[in-house]
Every structure is written in C-alpha cells, then in structure tokens.
C-alpha positions as CSV (number, residue, x, y, z in Angstrom):
1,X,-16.4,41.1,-40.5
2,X,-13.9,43.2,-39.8
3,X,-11.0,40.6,-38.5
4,X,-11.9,39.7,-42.3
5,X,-10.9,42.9,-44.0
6,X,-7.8,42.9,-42.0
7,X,-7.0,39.4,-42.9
8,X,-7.6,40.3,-46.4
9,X,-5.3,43.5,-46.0
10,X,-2.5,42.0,-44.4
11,X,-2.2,39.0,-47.0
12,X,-2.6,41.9,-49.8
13,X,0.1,43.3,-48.4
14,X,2.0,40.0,-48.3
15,X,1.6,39.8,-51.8
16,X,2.4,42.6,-52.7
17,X,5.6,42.7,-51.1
18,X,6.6,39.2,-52.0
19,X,6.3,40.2,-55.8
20,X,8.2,42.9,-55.7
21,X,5.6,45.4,-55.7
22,X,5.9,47.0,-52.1
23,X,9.1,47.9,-50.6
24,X,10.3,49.3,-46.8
25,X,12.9,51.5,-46.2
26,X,14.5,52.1,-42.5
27,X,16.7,54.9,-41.5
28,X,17.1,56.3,-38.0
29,X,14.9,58.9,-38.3
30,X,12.2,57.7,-41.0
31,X,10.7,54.9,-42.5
32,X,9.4,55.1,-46.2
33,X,7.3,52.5,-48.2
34,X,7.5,52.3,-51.2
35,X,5.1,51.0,-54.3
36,X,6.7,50.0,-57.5
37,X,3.5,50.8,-59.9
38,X,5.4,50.8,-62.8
39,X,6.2,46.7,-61.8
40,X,2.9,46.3,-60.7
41,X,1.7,47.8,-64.3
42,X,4.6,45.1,-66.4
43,X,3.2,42.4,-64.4
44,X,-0.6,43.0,-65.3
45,X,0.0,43.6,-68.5
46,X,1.6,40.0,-68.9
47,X,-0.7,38.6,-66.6
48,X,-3.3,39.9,-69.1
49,X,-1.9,38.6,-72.1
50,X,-1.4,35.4,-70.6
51,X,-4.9,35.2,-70.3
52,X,-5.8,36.1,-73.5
53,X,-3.3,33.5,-75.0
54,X,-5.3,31.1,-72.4
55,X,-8.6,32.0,-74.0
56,X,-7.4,32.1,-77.5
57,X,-5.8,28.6,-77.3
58,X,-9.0,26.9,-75.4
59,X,-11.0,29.3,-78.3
60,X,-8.9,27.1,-81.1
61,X,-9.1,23.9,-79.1
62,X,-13.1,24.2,-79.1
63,X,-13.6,24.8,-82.6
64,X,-11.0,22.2,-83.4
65,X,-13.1,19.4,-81.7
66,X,-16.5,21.1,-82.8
67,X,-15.3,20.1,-86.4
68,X,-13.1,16.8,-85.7
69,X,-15.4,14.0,-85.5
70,X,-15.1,10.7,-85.6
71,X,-15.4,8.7,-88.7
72,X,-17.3,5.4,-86.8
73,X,-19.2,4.6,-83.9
74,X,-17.5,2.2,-83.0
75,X,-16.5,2.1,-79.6
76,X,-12.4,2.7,-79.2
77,X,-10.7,-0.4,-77.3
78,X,-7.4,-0.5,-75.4
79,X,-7.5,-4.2,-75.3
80,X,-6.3,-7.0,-77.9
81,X,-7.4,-7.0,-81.6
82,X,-7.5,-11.0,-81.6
83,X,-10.4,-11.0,-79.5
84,X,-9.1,-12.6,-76.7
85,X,-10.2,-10.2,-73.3
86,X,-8.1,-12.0,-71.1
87,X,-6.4,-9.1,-68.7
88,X,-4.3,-10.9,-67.3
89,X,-2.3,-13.1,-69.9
90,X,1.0,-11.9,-68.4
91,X,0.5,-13.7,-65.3
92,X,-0.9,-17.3,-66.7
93,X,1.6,-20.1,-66.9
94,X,3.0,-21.0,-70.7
95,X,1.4,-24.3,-71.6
C-alpha cells in the first residue's frame, strides 16, 4: 500500500513538473522548489472549459439525433441500386 502512494507521489510530481507547474532551483548553498499556482490555476480553468464545451457539444449532438429520424424503414445499402449483389464484379473477366 504504501509503495503505492509513493508511486502515485512521484508520477504527481512528474507531472507536475513536466507541465510547467513545479520548478527546482540549485545554488551552492540552497535549493528552492518552486510551484507556479497561478499556471496551475490558467491550466484548470481551460481544462475546465474544455470540458464543458465537451459536454455542451455531445448535449447538442444528443438532442440533434433524439429529433432527426429517419423518414423510412428501409434498411440503408452500400451495395448496387440495379440489384445485382455481386461483390466482386471488379475482378470477373469482361464477356
């Protein structure tokens, strides 16, 4: 359990640093780290309004095939119209 929350810490971490979020600073006599909140704030909120441009589009998309129905029964084909199923026509000799 806990090699789990350390794997969990470490690949935070990892995260945060390789979005910018968490930076390390080396001199000979100290190290600082440092945590970019006001980046980590820009990126939620366009994270978040991502996601609510997500849910409003697949919101739209539903209702939009709620009220589009078809106008037949009728089964759509991909095939021929002359009634002919053959498949493979392209590979049958001309006669």
């Amino acid at each position: 359990m806990k090699l789990k929350i350390i794997l969990i810490i470490v690949l935070a971490v990892a995260a945060m640093f390789a979005l910018g979020w968490v930076s390390f600073q080396q001199s000979e006599t100290e190290t600082n780290i440092k945590i970019d909140t006001q980046e980590i704030r820009e990126d939620t909120e366009k994270v978040n309004e991502k996601g609510k441009e997500l849910i409003d589009d697949t919101k739209k998309a539903l209702d939009h095939a709620k009220t589009d129905k078809p106008t037949s029964h009728e089964p759509i084909s991909d095939g021929p119209t002359d009634g002919n199923n053959d498949t493979d026509a392209a590979s049958e000799p001309n006669q």
